[in-house]
C-alpha positions as CSV (number, residue, x, y, z in Angstrom):
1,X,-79.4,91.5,34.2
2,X,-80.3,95.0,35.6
3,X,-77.3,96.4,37.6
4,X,-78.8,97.9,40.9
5,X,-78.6,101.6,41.4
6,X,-76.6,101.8,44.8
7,X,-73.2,102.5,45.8
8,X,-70.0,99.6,45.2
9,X,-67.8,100.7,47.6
10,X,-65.1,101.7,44.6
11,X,-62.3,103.3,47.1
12,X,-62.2,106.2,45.3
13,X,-64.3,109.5,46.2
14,X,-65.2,112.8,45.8
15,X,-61.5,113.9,45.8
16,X,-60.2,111.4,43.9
17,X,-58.8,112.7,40.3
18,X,-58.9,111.0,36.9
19,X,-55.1,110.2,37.6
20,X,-55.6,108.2,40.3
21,X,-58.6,105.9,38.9
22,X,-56.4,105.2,36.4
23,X,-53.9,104.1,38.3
24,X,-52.5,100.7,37.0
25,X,-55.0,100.6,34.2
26,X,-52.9,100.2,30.8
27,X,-55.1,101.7,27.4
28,X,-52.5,100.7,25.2
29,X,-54.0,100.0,22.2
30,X,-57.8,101.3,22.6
31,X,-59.9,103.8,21.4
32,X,-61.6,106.6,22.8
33,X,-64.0,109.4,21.1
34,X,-64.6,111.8,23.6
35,X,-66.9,115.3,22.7
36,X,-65.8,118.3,23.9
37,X,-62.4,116.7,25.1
38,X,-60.5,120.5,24.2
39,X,-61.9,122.3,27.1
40,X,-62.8,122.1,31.0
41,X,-63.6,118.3,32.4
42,X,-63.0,117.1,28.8
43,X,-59.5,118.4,28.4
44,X,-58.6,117.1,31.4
45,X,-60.3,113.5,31.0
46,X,-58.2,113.4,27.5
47,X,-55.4,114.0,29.3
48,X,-55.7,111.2,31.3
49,X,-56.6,108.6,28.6
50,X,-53.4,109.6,26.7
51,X,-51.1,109.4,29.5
52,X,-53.0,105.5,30.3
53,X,-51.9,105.0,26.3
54,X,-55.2,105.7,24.8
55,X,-55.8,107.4,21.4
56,X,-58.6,109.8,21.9
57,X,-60.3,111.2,19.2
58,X,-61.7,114.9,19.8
59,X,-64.7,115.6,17.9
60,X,-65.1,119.5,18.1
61,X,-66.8,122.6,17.0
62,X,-64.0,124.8,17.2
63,X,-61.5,123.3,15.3
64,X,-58.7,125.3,15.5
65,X,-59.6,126.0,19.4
66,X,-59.3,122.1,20.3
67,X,-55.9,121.9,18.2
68,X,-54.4,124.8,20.3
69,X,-55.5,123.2,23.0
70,X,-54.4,119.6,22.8
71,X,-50.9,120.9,21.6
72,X,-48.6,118.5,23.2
73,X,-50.8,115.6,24.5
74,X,-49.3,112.5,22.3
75,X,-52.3,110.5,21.3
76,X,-55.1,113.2,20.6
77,X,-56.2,113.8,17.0
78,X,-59.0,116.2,16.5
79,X,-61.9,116.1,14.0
80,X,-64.3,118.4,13.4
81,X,-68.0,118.1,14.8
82,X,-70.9,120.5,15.6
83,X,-73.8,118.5,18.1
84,X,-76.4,121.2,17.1
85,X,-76.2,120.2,13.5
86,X,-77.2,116.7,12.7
87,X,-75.6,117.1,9.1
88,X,-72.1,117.8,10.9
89,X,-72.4,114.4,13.2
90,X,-73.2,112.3,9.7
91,X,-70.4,113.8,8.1
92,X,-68.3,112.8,11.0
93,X,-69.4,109.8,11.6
94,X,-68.9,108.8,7.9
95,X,-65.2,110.1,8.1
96,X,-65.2,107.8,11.2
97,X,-66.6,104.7,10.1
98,X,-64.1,104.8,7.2
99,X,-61.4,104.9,9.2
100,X,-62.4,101.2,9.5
101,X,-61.6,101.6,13.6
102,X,-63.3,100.1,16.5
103,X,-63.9,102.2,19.6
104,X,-63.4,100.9,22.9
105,X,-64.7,104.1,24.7
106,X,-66.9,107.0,24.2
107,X,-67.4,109.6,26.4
108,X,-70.5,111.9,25.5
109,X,-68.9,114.9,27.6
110,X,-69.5,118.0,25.3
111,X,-72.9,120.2,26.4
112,X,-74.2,123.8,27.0
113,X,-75.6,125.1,30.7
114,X,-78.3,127.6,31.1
115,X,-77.9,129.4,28.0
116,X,-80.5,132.3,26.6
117,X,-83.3,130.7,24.5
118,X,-82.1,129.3,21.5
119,X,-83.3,127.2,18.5
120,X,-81.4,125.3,15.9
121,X,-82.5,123.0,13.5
122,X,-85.8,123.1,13.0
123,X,-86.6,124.7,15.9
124,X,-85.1,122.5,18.5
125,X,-84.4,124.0,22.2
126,X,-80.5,123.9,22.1
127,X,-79.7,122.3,25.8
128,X,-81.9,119.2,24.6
129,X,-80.2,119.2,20.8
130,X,-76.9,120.1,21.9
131,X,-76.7,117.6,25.0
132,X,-79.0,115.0,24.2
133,X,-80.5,114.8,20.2
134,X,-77.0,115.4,18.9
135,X,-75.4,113.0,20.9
136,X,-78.2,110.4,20.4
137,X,-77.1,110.7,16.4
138,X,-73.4,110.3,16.7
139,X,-73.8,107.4,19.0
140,X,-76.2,105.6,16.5
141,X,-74.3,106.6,13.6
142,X,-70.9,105.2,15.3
143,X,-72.6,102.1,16.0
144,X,-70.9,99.4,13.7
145,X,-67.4,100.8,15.4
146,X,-69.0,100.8,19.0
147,X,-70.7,97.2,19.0
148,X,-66.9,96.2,17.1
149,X,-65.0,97.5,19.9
150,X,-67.8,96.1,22.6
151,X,-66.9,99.8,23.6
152,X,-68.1,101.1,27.5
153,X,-70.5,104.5,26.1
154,X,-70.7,107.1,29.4
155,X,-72.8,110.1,28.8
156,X,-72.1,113.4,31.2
157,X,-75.4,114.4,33.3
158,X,-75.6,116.3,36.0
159,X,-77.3,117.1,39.2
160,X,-79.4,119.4,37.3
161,X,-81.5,116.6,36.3
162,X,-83.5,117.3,39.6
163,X,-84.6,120.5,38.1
164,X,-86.7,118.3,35.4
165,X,-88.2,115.2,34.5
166,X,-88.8,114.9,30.4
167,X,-91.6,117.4,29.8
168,X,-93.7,115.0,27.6
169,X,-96.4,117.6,26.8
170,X,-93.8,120.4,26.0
171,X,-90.0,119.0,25.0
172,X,-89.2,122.1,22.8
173,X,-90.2,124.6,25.5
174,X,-92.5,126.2,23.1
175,X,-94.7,127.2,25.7
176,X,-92.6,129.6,27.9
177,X,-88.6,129.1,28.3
178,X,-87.0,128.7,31.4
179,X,-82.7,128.1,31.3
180,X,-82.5,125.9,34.3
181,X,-85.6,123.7,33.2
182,X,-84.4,123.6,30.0
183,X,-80.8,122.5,31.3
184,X,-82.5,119.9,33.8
185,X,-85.0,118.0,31.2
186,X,-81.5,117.9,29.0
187,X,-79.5,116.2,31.8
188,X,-82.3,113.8,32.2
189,X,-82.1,113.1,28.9
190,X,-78.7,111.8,29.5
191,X,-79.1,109.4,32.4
192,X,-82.0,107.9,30.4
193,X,-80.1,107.4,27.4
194,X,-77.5,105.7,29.4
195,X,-80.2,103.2,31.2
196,X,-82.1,102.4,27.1
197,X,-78.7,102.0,25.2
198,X,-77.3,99.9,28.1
199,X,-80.7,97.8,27.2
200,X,-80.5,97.5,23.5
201,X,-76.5,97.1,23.6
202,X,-75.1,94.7,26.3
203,X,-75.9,91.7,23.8
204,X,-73.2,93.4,21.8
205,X,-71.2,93.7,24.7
206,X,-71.9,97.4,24.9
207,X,-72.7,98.8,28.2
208,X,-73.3,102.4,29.2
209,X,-73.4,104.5,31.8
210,X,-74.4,108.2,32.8
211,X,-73.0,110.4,36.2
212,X,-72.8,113.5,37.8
213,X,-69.4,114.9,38.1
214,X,-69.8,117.3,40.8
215,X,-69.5,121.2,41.0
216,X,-66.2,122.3,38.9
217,X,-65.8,126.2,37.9
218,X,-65.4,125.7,34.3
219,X,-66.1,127.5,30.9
220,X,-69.7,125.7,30.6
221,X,-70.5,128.8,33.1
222,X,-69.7,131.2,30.2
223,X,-73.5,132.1,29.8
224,X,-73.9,132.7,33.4
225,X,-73.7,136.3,34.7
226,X,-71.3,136.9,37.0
227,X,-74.1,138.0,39.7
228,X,-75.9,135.2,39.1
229,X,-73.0,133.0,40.6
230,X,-72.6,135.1,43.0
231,X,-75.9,135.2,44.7
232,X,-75.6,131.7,44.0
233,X,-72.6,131.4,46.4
234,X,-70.1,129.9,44.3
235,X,-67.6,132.5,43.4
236,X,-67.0,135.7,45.0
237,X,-67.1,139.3,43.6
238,X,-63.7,139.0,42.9
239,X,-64.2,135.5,40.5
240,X,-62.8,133.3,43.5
241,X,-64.5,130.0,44.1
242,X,-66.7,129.9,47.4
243,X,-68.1,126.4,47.4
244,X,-65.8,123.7,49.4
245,X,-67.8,120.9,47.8
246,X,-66.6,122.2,44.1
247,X,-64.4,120.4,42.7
248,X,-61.2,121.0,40.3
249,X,-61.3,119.8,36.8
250,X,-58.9,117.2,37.7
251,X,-61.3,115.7,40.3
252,X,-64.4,116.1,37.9
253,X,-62.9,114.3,35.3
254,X,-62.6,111.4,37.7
255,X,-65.8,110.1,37.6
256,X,-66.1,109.6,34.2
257,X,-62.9,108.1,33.3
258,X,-64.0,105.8,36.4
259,X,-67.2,105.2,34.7
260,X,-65.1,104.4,31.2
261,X,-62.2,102.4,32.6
262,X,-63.1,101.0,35.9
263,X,-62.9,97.0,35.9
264,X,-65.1,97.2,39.1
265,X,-68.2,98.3,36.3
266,X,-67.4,94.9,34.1
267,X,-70.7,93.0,33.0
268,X,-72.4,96.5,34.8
269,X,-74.3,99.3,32.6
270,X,-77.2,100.9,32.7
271,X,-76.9,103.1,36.1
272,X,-75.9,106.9,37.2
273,X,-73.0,107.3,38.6
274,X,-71.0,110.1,40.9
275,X,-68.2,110.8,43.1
276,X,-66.6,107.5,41.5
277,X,-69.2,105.1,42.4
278,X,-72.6,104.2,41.5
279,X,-74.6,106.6,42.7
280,X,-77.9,105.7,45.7
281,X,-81.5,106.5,44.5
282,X,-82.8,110.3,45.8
283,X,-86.2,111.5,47.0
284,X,-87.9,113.6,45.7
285,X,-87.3,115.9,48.5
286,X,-83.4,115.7,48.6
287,X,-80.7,117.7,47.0
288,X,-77.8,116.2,48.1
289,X,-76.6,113.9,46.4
290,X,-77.9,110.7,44.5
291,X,-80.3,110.3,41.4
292,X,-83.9,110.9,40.8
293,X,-86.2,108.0,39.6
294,X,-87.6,109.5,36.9
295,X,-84.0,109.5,35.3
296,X,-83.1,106.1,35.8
297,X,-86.8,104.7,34.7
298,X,-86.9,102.2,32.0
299,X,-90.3,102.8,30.4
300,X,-89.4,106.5,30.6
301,X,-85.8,105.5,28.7
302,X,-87.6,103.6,25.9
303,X,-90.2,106.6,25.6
304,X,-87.6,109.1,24.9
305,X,-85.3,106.6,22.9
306,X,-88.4,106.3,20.5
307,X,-88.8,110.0,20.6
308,X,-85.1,110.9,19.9
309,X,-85.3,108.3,16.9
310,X,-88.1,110.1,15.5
311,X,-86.7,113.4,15.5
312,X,-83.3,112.6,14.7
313,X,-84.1,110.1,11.9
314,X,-81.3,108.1,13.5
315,X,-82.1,104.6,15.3
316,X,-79.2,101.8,15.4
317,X,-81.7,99.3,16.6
318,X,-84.3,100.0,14.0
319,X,-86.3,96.5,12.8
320,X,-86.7,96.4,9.2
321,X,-90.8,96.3,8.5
């Protein structure tokens, strides 16, 4: 059954941190992989899962960086991954799988925003590798422990995906860069992932979900210049936040750990979620708040699963001929 995109009525809200979703929810005993869980929303939404009684595994690029980092939060381990390089989520994934655990939660929370023009693999634009392609491959790789653990899969969007829809004719951006396009198509990419894996993994009792998790100052501005923010009205000359709506990193790790955790999303999947709810379908005209339908479309979702297979060489679903 296809869970509608519009609001629950959760209780919770915009100022609602990842503390208080959790609130009387006991992860004793499960198993979360969360990417990117070292720094900004991700540190904080490990923080959380350990102090429910979660083990969280941190999958991260900088090594070193994530240990320092999650010095003194009981429950973390951290492993080493790079998203860009499909040969680093294999070999992590192997080291995974022979752990011989299942994983109750994943939380595809690591990405890059508005970065300069940049191509890795084979000449791959980063924000759609790093965001989307590379987390399309651990999730297929992890499989076996994901179906095992019938594990809740929530993939961090954005409200960037109004700046683009998947550009069909031109993914790669080979035909004129732009940062915020680039990020938007990437977000999209998320929410759509959410809606196809929700299709092709409920049977396994897998269910997945995507969300925005609001405005938060955090180091995925690095590659913005200062000025940039500041014409944009979000910080001052000085570095200080402007923005009432933002958010702090407790209060944007809410929504996923909602998304993760929530029993209020059991026998759900498939939908984009924010401010601790499911979020209400936007029109094309409005920036406030809600998501797109070109991110939450189903033939869209299939169309860019089949894609990511191809470029990948990853697909957990894949028929035998």
């Amino acid at each position: 059954m296809t869970t509608p995109q519009h609001r629950i009525g959760s209780g919770f809200g915009a100022r609602s941190t990842a503390e208080d979703v959790l609130h009387g929810i006991d992860l004793t005993g499960k198993l979360a992989v969360v990417t990117g869980g070292y720094s900004g929303l991700g540190l904080e939404t490990t923080r959380a899962l350990t102090r429910a009684g979660a083990r969280v595994v941190v999958p991260a690029r900088r090594r070193a960086t994530a240990r320092e980092a999650l010095d003194g939060v009981t429950g973390a381990e951290v492993d080493e991954l790079d998203l860009a390089d499909l040969d680093s989520v294999r070999a992590f994934a192997e080291r995974f799988l022979a752990s011989g655990r299942a994983i109750d939660i994943v939380i595809n929370n690591a990405g890059v925003m508005a970065c300069p023009e940049t191509r890795v693999g084979p000449g791959w634009e980063a924000q759609f590798a790093t965001n989307h392609l590379g987390h399309f491959a651990l999730v297929n790789r992890l499989w076996p422990a994901i179906a095992s653990g019938g594990a809740r899969v929530v993939s961090v969007s954005s409200a960037g995906h109004r700046n683009s829809g998947i550009r069909w004719d031109d993914v790669q951006f080979e035909r004129g860069y732009d940062k915020w396009a680039a990020y938007g198509q990437a977000k999209t990419a998320n929410a759509l992932f959410a809606v196809h894996l929700d299709a092709l993994g409920r049977e396994a009792g897998v269910r997945a979900f995507s969300l925005h998790p609001g405005g938060i100052l955090t180091p995925l501005q690095r590659h913005l210049p200062q000025e940039e923010m500041v014409a944009a009205g979000w910080i001052d000359e000085d570095g200080k936040p402007l923005n009432p709506s933002f958010k702090s990193p407790e209060q944007g790790a809410a929504t996923q750990v909602w998304a993760a955790t929530s029993p209020e999303l059991d026998g759900a999947g498939g939908v984009y979620c924010e401010d601790c709810d499911i979020a209400e379908p936007a029109g094309d005209g409005e920036f406030t708040g809600g998501v797109r339908a070109y991110a939450t479309d189903p033939g869209q979702a299939a169309r860019l699963w089949d894609l990511s297979a191809a470029l990948t060489g990853v697909d957990a679903f894949a028929t035998s001929p």
